[in-house]
C-alpha positions in Angstrom: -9.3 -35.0 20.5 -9.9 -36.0 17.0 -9.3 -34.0 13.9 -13.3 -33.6 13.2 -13.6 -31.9 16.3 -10.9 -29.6 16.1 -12.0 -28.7 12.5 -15.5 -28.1 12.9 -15.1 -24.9 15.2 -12.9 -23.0 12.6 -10.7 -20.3 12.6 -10.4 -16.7 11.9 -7.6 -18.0 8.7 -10.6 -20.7 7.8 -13.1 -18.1 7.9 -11.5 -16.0 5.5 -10.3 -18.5 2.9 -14.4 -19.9 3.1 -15.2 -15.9 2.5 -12.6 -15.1 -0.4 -12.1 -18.6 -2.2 -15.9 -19.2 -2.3 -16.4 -17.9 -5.3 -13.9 -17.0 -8.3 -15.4 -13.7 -9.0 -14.5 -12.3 -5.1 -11.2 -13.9 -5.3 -10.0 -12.1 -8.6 -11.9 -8.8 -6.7 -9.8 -9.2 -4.0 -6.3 -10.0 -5.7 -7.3 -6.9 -7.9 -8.0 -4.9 -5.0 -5.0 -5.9 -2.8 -2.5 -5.0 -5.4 -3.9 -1.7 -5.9 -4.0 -0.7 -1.9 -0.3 -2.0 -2.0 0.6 -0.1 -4.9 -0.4 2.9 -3.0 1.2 2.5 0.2 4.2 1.7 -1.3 4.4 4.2 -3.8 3.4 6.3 -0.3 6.1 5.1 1.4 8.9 5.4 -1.6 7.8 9.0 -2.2 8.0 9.9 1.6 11.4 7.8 2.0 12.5 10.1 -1.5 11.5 13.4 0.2 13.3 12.9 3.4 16.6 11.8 1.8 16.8 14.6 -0.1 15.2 17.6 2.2 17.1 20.5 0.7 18.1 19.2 -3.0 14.6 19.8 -4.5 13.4 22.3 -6.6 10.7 23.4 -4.1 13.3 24.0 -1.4 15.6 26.3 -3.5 14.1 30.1 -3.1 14.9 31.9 -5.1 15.4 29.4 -8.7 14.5 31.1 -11.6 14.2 34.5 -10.1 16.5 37.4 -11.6 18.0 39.9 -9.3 16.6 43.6 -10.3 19.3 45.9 -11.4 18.9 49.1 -9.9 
């Protein structure tokens, strides 16, 4: 098997880098893009992993903060 045959059918890897390295413009698109879907899901996952560490140590957990007692 020589290397022109095994090259010529392509891959799924090949197929994207002939997709997103075409042209400059889709690259930068897609570098731009990519960092701002990671952003998210790991700001996501930081603010989930935050809130589960400290269930009970929040302000929106504590009842009654900021509430006075009447005097009767």
């Amino acid at each position: 098997m020589d290397s022109t045959a095994r090259r010529s059918g392509g891959g799924l890897l090949e197929g994207l880098y002939k997709v997103i390295m075409r042209r400059t413009s889709v690259y930068a698109t897609f570098v731009i893009a990519g960092a701002f879907v990671g952003e998210r899901v790991v700001d996501y996952g930081v603010h989930k992993l935050w809130e589960y560490n400290n269930i009970g140590k929040r302000y929106e957990d504590i009842p009654v903060l900021g509430q006075r007692q009447s005097e009767e």
